[in-house]
C-alpha positions in Angstrom: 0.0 0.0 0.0 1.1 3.5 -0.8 1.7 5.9 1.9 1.4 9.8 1.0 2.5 12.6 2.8 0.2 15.6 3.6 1.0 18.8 4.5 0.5 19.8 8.3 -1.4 23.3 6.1 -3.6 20.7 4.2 -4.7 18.7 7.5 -5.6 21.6 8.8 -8.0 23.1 6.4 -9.2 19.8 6.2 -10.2 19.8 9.7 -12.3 23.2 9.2 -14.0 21.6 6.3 -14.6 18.5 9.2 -15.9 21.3 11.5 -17.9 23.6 9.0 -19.7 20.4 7.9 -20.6 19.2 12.0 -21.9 22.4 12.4 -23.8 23.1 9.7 -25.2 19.6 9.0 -29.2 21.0 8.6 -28.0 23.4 5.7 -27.6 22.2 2.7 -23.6 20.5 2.3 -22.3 21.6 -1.5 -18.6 20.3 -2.5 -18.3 24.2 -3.5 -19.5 25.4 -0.1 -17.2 23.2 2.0 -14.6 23.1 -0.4 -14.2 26.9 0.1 -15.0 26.6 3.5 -11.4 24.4 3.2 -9.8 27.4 0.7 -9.4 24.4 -1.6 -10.8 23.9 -5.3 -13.6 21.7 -5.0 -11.5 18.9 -7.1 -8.5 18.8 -5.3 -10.4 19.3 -1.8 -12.6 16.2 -2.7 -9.3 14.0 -3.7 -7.6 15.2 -0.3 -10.8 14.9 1.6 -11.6 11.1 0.5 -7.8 10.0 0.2 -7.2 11.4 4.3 -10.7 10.4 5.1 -11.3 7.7 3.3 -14.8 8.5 2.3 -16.6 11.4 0.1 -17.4 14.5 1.9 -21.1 13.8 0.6 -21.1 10.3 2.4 -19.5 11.7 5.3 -22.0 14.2 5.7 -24.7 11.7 5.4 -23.2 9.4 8.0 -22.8 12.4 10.3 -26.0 13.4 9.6 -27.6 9.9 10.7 -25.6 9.8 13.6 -27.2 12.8 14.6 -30.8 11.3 13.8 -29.7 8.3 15.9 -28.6 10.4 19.2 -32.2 12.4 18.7 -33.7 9.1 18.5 -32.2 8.3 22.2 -32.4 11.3 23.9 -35.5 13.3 22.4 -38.3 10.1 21.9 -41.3 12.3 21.8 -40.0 14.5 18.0 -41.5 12.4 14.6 -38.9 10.8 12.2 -40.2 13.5 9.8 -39.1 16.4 12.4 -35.6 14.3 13.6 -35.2 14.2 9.7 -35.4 17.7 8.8 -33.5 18.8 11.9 -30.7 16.6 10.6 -30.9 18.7 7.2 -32.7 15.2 4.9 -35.2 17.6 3.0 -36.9 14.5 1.8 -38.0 11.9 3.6 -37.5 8.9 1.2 -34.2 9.4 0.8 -33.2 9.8 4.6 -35.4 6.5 5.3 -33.2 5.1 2.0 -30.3 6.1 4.0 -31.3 5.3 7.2 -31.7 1.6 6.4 -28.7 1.2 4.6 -26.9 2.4 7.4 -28.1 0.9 10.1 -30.1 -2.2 8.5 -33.4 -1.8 9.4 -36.5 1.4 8.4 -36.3 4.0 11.2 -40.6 3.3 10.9 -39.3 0.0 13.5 -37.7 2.4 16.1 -41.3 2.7 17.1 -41.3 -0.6 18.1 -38.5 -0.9 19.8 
């Protein structure tokens, strides 16, 4: 496996991209908007982004996004899935309960029932 060096400057910048996108996971995440966030180009900011963090800032977004989802499930029970959903920044809710169950294997509809 090949090893690459990055630059103290670049793990830094890529570390307020990290930030910006935690704290502003309702709004909608562009590859522009974080990228510039980063004061990268958005090509060269998604290759350092996925090669250091080993996903696609759009995945990691979503991830972050349903881990959020998940601590709302535990600690606030009495908000919807539709409410948890938009708080999270999922504008539509096919596509979070999509996500949802591809991330954690089962509909978030069954939490009820847990």
């Amino acid at each position: 496996m090949k090893t690459f060096k990055i630059a103290k400057e670049n793990i830094t910048r890529l570390n307020l991209a990290l930030h910006y996108i935690e704290e502003n996971l309702p709004e909608k995440l562009t590859l522009e908007v974080i990228s510039e966030k980063a004061h990268f180009s958005p090509f060269h900011f998604h290759r350092l982004f996925s090669l250091v963090i080993k996903e696609t800032p759009n995945n990691y977004s979503i991830r972050k996004r349903l881990e959020k989802v998940a601590s709302f499930f535990l600690h606030q029970k009495e908000k919807t899935i539709t409410k948890v959903a938009e708080a999270v920044g999922f504008g539509n809710l096919s596509l979070f309960s999509k996500a949802f169950k591809k991330f954690y294997g089962i509909s978030p509809n069954k939490l009820d029932h847990l």
